[in-house]
C-alpha positions as CSV (number, residue, x, y, z in Angstrom):
1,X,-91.3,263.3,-5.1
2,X,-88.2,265.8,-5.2
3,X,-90.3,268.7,-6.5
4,X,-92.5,268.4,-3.4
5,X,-89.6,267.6,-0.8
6,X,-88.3,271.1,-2.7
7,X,-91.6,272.6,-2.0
8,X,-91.4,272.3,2.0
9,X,-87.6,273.0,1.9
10,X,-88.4,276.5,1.3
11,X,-89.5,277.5,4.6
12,X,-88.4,274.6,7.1
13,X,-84.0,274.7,6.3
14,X,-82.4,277.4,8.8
15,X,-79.1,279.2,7.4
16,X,-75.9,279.9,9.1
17,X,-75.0,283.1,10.6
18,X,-73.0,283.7,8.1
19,X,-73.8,285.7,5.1
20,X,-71.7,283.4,2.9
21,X,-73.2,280.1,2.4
22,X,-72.3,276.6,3.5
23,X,-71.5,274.2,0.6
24,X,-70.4,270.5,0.5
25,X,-68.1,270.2,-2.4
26,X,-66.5,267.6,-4.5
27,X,-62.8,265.6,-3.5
28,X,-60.7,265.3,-6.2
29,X,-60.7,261.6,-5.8
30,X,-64.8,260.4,-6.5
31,X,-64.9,258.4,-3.9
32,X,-63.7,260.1,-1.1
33,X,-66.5,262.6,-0.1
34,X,-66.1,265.2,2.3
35,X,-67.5,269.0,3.6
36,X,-66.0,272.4,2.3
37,X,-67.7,274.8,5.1
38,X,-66.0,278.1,5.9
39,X,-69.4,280.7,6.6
40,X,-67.7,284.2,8.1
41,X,-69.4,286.5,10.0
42,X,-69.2,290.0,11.2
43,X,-70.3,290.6,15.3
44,X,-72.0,293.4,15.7
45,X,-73.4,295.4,18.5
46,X,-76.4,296.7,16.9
47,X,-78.1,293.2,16.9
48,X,-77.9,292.7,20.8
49,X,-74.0,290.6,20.3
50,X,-71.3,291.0,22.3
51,X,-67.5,290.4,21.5
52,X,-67.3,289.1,25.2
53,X,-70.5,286.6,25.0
54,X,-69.3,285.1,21.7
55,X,-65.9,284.6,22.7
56,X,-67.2,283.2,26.3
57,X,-69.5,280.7,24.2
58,X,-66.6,279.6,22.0
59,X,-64.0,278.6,24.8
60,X,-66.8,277.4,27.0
61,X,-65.7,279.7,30.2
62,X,-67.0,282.3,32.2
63,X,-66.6,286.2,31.3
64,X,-67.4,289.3,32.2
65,X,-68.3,292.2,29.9
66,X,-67.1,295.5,31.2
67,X,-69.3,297.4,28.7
68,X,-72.7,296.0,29.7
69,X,-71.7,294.6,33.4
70,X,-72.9,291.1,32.3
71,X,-71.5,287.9,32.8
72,X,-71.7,284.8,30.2
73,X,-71.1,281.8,32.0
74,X,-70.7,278.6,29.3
75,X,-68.3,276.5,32.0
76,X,-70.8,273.7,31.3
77,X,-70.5,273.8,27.4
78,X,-69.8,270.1,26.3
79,X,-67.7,270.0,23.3
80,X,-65.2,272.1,23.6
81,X,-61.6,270.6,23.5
82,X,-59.4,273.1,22.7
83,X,-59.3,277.3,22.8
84,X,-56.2,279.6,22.3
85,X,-55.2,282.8,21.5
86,X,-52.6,283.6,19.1
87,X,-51.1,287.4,18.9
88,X,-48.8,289.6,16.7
89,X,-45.4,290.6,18.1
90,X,-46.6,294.1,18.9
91,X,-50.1,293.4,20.9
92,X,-49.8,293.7,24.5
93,X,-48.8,290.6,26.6
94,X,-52.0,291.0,28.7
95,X,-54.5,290.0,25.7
96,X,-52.9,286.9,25.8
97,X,-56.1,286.8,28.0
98,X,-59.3,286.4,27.0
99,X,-61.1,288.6,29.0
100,X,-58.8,291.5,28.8
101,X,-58.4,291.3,24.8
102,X,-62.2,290.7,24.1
103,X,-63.0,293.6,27.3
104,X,-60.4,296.2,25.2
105,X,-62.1,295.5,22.2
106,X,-65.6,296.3,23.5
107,X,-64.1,299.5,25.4
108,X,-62.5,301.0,22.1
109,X,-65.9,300.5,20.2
110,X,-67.7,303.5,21.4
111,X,-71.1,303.7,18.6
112,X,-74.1,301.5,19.2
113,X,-74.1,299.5,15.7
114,X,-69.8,299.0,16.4
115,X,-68.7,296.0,14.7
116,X,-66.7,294.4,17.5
117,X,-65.5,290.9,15.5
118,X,-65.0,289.3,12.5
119,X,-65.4,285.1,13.0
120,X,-64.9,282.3,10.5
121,X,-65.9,278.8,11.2
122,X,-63.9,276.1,9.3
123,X,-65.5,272.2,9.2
124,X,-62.1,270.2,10.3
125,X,-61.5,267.1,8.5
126,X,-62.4,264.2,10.3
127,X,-59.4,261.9,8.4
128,X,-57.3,264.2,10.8
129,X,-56.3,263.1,14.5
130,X,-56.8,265.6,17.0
131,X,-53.2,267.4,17.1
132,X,-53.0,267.5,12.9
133,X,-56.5,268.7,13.3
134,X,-55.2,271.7,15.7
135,X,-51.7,272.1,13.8
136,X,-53.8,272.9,10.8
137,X,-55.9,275.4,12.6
138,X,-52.7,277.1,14.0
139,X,-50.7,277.6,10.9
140,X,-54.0,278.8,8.9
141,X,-54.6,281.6,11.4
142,X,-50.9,282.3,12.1
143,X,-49.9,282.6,8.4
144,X,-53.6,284.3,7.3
145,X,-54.9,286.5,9.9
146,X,-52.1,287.0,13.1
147,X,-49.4,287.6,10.4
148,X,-51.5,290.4,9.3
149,X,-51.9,292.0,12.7
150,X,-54.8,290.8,13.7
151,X,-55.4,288.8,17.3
152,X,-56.8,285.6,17.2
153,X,-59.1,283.7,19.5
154,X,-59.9,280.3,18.3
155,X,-61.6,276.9,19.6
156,X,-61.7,273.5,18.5
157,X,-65.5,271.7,19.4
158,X,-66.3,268.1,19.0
159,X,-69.3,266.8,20.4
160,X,-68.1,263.0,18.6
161,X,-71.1,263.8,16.5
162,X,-69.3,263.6,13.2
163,X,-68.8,267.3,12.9
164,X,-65.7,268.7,14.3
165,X,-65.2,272.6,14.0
166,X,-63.4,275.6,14.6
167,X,-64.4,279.1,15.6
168,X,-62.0,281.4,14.8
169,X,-62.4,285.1,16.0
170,X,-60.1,287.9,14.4
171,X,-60.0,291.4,15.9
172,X,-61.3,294.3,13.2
173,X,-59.7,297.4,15.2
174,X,-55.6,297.2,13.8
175,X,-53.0,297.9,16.6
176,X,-50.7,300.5,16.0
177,X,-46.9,299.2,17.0
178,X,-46.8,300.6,20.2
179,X,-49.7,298.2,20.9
180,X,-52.4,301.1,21.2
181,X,-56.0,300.6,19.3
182,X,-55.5,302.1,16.3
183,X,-58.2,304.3,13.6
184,X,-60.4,301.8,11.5
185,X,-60.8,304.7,8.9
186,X,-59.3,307.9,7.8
187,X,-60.4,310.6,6.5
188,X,-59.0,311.6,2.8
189,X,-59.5,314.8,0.9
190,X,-60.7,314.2,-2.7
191,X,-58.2,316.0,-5.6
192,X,-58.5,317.7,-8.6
193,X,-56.5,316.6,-11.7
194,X,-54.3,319.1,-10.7
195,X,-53.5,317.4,-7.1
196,X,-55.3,320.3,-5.4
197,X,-58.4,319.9,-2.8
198,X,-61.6,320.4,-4.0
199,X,-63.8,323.0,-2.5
200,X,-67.2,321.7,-1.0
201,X,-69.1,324.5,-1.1
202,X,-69.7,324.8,2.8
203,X,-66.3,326.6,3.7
204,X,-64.6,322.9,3.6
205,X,-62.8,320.6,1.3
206,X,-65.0,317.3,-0.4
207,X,-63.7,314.2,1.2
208,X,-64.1,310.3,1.9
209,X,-63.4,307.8,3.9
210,X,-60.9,305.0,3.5
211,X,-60.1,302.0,5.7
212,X,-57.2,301.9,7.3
213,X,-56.4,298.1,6.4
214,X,-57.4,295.8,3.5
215,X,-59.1,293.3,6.1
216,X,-62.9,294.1,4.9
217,X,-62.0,293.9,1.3
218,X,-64.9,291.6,-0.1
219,X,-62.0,289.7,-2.0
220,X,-60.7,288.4,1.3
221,X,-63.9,286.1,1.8
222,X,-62.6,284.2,-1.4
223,X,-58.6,284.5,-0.5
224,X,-59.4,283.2,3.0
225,X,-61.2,280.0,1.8
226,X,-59.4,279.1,-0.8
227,X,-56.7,279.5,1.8
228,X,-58.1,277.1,4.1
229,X,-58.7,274.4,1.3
230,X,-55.3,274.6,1.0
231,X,-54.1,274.1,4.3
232,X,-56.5,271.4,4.8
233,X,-55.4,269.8,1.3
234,X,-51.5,269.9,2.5
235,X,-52.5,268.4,6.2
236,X,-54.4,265.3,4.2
237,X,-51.5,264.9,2.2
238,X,-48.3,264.9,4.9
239,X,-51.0,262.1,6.7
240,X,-51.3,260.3,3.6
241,X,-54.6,260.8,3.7
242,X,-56.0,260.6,-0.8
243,X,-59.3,262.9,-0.1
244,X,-59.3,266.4,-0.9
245,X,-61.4,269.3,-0.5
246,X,-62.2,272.2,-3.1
247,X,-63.4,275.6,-2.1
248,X,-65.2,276.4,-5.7
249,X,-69.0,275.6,-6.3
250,X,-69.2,272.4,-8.9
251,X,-69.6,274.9,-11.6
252,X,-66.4,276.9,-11.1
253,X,-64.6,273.6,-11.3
254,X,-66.4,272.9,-14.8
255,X,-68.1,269.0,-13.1
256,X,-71.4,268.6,-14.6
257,X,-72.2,267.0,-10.3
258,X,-75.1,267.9,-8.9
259,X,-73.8,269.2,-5.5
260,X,-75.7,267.6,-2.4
261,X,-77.1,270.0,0.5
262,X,-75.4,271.0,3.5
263,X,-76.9,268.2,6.3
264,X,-76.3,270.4,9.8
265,X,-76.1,268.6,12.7
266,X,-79.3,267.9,14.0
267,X,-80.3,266.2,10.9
268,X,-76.8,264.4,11.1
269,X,-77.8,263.0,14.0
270,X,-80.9,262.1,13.2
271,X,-79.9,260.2,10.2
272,X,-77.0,258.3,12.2
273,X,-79.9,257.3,14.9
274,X,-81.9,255.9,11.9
275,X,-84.2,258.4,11.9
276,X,-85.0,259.2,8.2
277,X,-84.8,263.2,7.5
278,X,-86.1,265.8,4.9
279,X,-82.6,266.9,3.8
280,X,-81.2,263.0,4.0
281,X,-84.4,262.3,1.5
282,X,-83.2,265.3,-0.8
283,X,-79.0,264.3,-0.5
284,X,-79.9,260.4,-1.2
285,X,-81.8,261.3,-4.5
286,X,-79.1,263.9,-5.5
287,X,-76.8,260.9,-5.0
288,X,-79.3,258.3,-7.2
289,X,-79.4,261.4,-9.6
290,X,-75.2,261.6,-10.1
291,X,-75.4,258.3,-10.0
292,X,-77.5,257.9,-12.8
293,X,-75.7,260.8,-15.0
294,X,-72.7,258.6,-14.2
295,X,-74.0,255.5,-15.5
296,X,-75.2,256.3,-18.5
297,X,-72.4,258.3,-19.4
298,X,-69.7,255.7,-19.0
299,X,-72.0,253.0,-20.7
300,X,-72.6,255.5,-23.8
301,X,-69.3,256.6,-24.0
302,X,-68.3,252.9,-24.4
303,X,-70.6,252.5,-27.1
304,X,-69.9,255.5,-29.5
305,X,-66.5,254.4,-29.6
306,X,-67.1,250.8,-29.9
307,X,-69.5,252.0,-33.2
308,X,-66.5,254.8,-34.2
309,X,-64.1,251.9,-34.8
310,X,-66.5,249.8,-36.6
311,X,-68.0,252.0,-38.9
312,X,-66.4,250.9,-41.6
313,X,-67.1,247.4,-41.3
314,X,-68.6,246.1,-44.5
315,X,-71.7,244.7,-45.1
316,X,-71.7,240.4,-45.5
317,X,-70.7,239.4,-48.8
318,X,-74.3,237.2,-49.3
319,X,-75.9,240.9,-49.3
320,X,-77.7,240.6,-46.5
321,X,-77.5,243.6,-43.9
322,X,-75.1,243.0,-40.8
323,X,-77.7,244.4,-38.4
324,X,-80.1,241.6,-39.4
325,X,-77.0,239.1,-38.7
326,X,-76.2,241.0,-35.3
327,X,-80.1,240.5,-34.6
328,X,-80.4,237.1,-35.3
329,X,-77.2,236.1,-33.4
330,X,-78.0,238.0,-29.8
331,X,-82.2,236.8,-30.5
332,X,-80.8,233.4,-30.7
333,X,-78.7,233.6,-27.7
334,X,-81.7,235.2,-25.7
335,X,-83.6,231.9,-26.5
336,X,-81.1,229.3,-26.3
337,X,-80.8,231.3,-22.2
338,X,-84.4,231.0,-21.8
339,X,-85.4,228.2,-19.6
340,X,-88.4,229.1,-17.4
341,X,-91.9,229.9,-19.2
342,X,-90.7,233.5,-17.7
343,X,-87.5,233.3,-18.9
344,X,-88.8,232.7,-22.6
345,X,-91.3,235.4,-21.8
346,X,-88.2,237.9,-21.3
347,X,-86.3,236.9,-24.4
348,X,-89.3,236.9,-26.3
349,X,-89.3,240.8,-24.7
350,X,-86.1,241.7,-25.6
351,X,-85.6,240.6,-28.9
352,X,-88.6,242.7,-29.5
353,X,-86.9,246.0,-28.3
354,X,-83.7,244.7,-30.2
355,X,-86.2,244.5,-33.5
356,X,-88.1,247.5,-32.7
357,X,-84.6,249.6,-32.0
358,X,-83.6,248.9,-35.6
359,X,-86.4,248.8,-37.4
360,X,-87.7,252.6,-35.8
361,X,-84.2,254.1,-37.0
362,X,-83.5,252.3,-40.2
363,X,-80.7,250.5,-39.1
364,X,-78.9,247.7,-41.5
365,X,-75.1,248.9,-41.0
366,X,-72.8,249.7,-39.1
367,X,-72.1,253.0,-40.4
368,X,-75.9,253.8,-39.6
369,X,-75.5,252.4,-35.8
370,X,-72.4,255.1,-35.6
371,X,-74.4,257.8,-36.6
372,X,-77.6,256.6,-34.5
373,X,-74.9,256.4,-31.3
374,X,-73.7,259.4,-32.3
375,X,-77.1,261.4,-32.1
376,X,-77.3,259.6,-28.5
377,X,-74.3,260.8,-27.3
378,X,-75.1,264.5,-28.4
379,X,-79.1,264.1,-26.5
380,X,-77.3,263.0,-23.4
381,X,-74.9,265.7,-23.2
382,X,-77.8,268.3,-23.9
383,X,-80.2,266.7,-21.3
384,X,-76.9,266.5,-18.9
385,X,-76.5,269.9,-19.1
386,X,-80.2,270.7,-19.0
387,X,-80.8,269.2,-15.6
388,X,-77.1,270.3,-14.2
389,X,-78.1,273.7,-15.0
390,X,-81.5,273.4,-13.6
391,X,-80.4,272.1,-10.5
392,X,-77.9,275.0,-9.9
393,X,-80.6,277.8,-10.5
394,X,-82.6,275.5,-8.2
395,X,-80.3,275.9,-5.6
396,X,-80.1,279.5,-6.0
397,X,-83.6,279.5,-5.9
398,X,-83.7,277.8,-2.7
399,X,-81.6,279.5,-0.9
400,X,-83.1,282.9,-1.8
401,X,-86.5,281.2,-0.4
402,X,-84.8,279.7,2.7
403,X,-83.6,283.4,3.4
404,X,-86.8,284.7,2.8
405,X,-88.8,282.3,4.9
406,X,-86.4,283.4,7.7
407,X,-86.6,286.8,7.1
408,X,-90.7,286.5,7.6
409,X,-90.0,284.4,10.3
410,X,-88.3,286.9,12.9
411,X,-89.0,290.4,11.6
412,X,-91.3,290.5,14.2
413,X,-89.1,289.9,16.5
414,X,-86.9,292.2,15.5
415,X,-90.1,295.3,15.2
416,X,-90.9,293.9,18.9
417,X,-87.2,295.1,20.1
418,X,-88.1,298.8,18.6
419,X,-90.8,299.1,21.1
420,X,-89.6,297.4,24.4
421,X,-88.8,300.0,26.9
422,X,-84.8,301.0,27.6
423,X,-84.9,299.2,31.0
424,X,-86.2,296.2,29.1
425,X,-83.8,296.2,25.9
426,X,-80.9,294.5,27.4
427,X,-83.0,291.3,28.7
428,X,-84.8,291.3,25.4
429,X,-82.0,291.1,23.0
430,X,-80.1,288.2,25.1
431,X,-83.5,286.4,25.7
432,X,-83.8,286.6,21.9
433,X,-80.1,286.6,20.4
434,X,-79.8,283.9,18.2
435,X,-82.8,285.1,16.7
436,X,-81.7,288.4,16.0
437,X,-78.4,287.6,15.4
438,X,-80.4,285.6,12.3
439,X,-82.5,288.1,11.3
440,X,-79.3,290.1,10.8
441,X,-77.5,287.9,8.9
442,X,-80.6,287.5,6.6
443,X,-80.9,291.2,6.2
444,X,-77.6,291.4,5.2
445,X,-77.9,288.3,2.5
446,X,-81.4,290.5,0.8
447,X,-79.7,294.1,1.0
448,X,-76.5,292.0,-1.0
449,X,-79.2,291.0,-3.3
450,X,-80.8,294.0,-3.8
451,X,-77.7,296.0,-4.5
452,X,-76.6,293.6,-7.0
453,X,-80.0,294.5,-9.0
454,X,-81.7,291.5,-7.8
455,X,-85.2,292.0,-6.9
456,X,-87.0,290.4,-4.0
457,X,-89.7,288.7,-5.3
458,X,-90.4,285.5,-3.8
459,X,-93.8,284.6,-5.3
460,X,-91.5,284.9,-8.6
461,X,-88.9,282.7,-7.5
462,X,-91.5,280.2,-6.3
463,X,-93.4,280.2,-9.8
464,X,-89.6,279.6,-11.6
465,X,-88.7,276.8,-9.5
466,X,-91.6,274.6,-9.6
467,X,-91.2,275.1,-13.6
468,X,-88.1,274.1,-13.1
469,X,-88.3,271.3,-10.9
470,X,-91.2,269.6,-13.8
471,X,-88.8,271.0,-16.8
472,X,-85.5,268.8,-15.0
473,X,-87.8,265.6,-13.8
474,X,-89.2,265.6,-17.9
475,X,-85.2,265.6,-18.4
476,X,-84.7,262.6,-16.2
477,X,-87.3,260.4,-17.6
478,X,-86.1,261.0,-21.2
479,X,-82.5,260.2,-19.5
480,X,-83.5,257.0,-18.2
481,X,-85.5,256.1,-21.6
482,X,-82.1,256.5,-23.2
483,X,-81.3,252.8,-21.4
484,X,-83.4,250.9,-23.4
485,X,-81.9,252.1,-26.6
486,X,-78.2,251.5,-25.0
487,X,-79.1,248.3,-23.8
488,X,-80.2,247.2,-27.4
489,X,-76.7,248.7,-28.9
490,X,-75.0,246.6,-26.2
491,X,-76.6,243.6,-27.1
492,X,-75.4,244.0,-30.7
493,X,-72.3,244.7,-29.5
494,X,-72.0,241.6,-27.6
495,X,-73.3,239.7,-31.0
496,X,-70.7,241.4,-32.6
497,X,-68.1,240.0,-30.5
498,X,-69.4,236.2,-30.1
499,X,-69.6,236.1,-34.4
500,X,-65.9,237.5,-34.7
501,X,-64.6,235.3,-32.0
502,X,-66.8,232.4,-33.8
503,X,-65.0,233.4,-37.2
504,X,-61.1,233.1,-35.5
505,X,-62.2,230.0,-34.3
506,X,-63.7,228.3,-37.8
507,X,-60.3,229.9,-39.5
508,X,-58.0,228.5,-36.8
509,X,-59.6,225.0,-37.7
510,X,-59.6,225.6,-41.5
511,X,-55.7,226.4,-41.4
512,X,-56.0,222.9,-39.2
């Protein structure tokens, strides 16, 4: 059933914007279970965006670009309950407003493929009331972004659908300190070892280009969320509040946890209404699935060192072997419980497992259980890490697919802009902005690929996970044949117990 709710995954689940995914990670307590989400994203101007329209869309007013002469009117947005702008001490007073900071942006940025903003979108914890839930969002982006010279325009939605955000917009442009735009790049001569300029050949000198600020590093993506797991972390804590969130993949914080899918809203809502969903389907078996890893862990874990201990227990001094007294004990229970004709048709059953158990692995003592235990513990830890590490690859494997599919899905949409007339363009790219703004974003994700020696091959990464997908379910049903074996070393351990507290018991009325 999960391989083919896998199968239509690959082209139905719609990515963010952003070209860094959305994950839900693991609280450090179990049972308090929350969303990591923190996707950033670059607006450009190339794609049909505007610095103007986004930040209109995000406070839910009315603005007017001075670049293109349009006005974005989102007055009637529901959901928005807070937006602010915060600025370093040397910007200029006026972009305190919105229009006038987001209008001097667009002004400055004279090329067609400018990138106007950088946004971040943080998942606000829901523990949180509303003015902890804005005090964290003001001291992240004071002490992260406006501390660095940057000017921040942020807003807080909440539809009371479960899923309160914030979109956070950071200027890319750095001001110089008399509060002037200042140079994104410079231009740097390249130097022999001798310090001197190097000749280009062409009557010039060779030379590069060098950002003027650190703020596109790729480094920041991972400084900026593990940031905001902190902040969030410290807010939970000052309300007393024991879940926590962790910015790191399952993998990078060494849990063998299969990690659930990101839900979205729409299938949020869905499920909340009742209304059974294709990513609920796939997050309640990934919870059966931990929850089975779980179980059989703690319950072989018990076992191995219940058999560690008692490995040195010596057979009975008769010379019969201690299994066969175990067997005979726990087979006499099972029938002296039976009542029904059913009930004697179950112990009947299970002293026939308990038989077959020892009888298959030539068990008679106790150092024989250990290392029979032993050998268990070492299978599940293998098949553990089997199916933990086919899971991940499958969820590399999805997402690749998921980008793909989406890739497919509005190329053409994105060929079509190429030929619409000039006079046309403009109407085009806002009747059709989300959709190019995703085509972007998935362009961006496949050219990452690509440069990092991937290749784009999704027949392949088809083939590989539907081999993986049979390869992890084989896992899971030798996984849950394992209970039958640790049911029948429970059983003996439960024998074990009755005949020792049987034995205190005759000695306390022999000393009698």
């Amino acid at each position: 059933m999960r391989q083919q709710k896998r199968n239509t995954r690959f082209a139905s689940v719609l990515f963010p914007l952003a070209y860094i995914p959305r994950h839900r990670l693991r609280r450090k307590e179990e049972n308090h279970i929350a969303i990591f989400h923190c996707p950033i994203q670059i607006i450009k101007r190339n794609v049909g965006r505007s610095a103007i329209a986004a930040a209109a869309y995000r406070s839910g007013e009315k603005l007017t670009s001075e670049w293109d002469g349009l006005t974005r009117d989102y007055t009637h947005k529901p959901g928005v309950v807070h937006s602010e702008i915060m600025l370093p001490a040397h910007a200029p007073p006026e972009f305190a407003d919105r229009s006038t900071l987001w209008n001097s942006v667009e002004q400055i940025e004279k090329s067609s493929d400018a990138q106007l903003a950088r946004e971040i979108e943080v998942a606000l914890p829901v523990e949180l009331s509303r003015a902890a839930q804005l005090a964290l969002v003001r001291s992240f982006v004071k002490d992260n972004f406006v501390a660095e010279g940057m000017c921040a325009d942020f807003a807080l939605h909440d539809k009371g659908d479960g899923n309160p955000h914030a979109h956070i917009m950071l200027t890319i442009r750095p001001l110089r300190e008399d509060g002037k735009w200042g140079a994104k790049c410079r231009k740097v001569y390249d130097l022999d070892s001798q310090g001197n300029r190097i000749p280009d050949g062409k009557g010039g000198w060779k030379n590069h280009r060098e950002d003027t600020t650190d703020w596109n590093n790729r480094e920041n993506a991972e400084k900026w969320r593990a940031a905001w797991a902190a902040y969030a972390n410290r807010a939970l804590e000052a309300a007393g509040r024991p879940e926590r969130i962790d910015h790191r993949s399952y993998k990078r914080q060494g849990v063998d946890k299969i990690p659930s899918i990101h839900m979205g809203v729409a299938a949020s809502q869905m499920e909340r209404r009742g209304i059974a969903t294709e990513k609920g389907d796939i997050n309640r078996q990934i919870a059966a699935d931990n929850k089975l890893l779980k179980e059989i862990k703690a319950r072989i874990t018990r076992i191995y060192n219940w058999t560690k201990e008692q490995a040195g227990t010596k057979q009975p001094q008769d010379g019969s072997s201690l299994m066969a007294r175990l067997y005979e004990a726990q087979a006499k229970v099972n029938s002296n419980k039976a009542r029904s004709r059913s009930g004697k048709i179950k112990a009947l059953q299970d002293n026939a497992k308990l038989l077959a158990f020892l009888q298959s692995n030539g068990i008679n003592s106790m150092q024989e259980l250990y290392e029979k235990v032993s050998a268990m513990n070492k299978d599940y830890y293998n098949l553990r890490g089997q199916i933990v590490s086919a899971e991940r690859r499958l969820a590399v494997l999805d997402e690749r697919l998921e980008m793909w599919a989406q890739y497919e899905k509005y190329k053409p949409i994105r060929q079509k802009l190429d030929k619409v007339k000039p006079g046309r363009r403009e109407q085009y790219q806002q009747k059709h902005r989300d959709e190019l703004a995703l085509f972007d974003a998935v362009s961006v994700f496949l050219k990452s690929l690509k440069e990092s020696g991937e290749a784009i091959t999704p027949k392949a990464w088809r083939a590989e996970a539907a081999k993986l997908a049979v390869q992890k379910d084989a896992d899971y049903q030798k996984m849950r044949a394992m209970r039958d074996e640790i049911n029948a070393v429970e059983s003996l351990r439960k024998a074990a117990d009755r005949l020792a507290h049987e034995g205190q018991h005759q000695q306390r009325e022999t000393e009698r």
